[in-house]
C-alpha positions as CSV (number, residue, x, y, z in Angstrom):
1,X,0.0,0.0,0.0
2,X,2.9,2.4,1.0
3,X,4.7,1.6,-2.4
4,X,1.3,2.9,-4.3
5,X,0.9,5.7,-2.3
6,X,4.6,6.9,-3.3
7,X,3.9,5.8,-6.8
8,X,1.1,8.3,-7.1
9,X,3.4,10.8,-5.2
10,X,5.7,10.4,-7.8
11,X,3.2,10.8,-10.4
12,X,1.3,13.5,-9.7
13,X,2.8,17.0,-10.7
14,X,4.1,19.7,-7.8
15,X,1.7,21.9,-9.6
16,X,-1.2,20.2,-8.1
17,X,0.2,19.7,-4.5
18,X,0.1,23.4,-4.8
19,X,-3.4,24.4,-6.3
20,X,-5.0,22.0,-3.9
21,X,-3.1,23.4,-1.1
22,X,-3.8,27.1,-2.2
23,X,-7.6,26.3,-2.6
24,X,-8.9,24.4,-0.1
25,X,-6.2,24.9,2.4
26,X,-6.2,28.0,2.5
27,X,-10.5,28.4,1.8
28,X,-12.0,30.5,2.9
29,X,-9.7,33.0,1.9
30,X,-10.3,35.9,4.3
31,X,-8.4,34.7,7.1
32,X,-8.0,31.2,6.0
33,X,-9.1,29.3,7.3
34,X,-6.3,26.9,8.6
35,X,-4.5,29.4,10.1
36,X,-8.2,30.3,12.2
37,X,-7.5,26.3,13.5
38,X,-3.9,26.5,14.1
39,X,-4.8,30.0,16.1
40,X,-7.3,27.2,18.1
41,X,-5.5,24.9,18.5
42,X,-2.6,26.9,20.2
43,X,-4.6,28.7,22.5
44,X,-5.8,25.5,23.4
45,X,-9.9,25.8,22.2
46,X,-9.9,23.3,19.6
47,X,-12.5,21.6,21.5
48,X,-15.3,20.4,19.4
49,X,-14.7,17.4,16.9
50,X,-16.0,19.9,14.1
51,X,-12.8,21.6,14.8
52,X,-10.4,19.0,15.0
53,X,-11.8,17.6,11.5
54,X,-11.8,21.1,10.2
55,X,-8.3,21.4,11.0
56,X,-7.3,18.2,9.6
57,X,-9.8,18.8,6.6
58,X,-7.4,21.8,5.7
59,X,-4.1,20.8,6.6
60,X,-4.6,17.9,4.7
61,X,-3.5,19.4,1.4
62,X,-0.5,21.0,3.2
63,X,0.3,17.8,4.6
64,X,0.7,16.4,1.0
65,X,2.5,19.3,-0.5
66,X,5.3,18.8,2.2
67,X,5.7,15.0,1.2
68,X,5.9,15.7,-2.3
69,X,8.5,19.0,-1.5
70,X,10.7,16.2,0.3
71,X,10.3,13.4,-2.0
72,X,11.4,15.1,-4.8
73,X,14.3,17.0,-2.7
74,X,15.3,13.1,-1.2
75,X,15.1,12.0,-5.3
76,X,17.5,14.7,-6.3
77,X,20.0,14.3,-3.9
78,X,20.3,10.5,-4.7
């Protein structure tokens, strides 16, 4: 399962790590969102399971966007 998962990784262009992270991690745009939860979460009122699956919902893309950043960086230094 972990060698698909990387296979798609590999696939899939940087370019769409970083739409999906600019759309719906960051929606809705005016404060994002994400950073609203991460504000929460830090002040330590991230309470509600709404919230903690909000904040996963939206750091999901950001989550992805890292793994591909690093997986290409760990391919071109090979």
């Amino acid at each position: 399962m972990m060698a698909n998962f990387l296979e798609w990784m590999n696939k899939t262009p940087l370019s769409m790590f970083v739409i999906f992270s600019l759309t719906l991690g960051l929606a809705p745009f005016t404060p994002p969102h994400i950073v609203e939860k991460l504000q929460m979460l830090f002040r330590g009122e991230l309470v509600k399971p709404l919230d903690w699956f909000d904040l996963f919902f939206h750091a999901f893309p950001w989550s992805l966007l890292l793994m591909k950043l690093f997986l290409t960086w760990q391919q071109k230094n090979l």
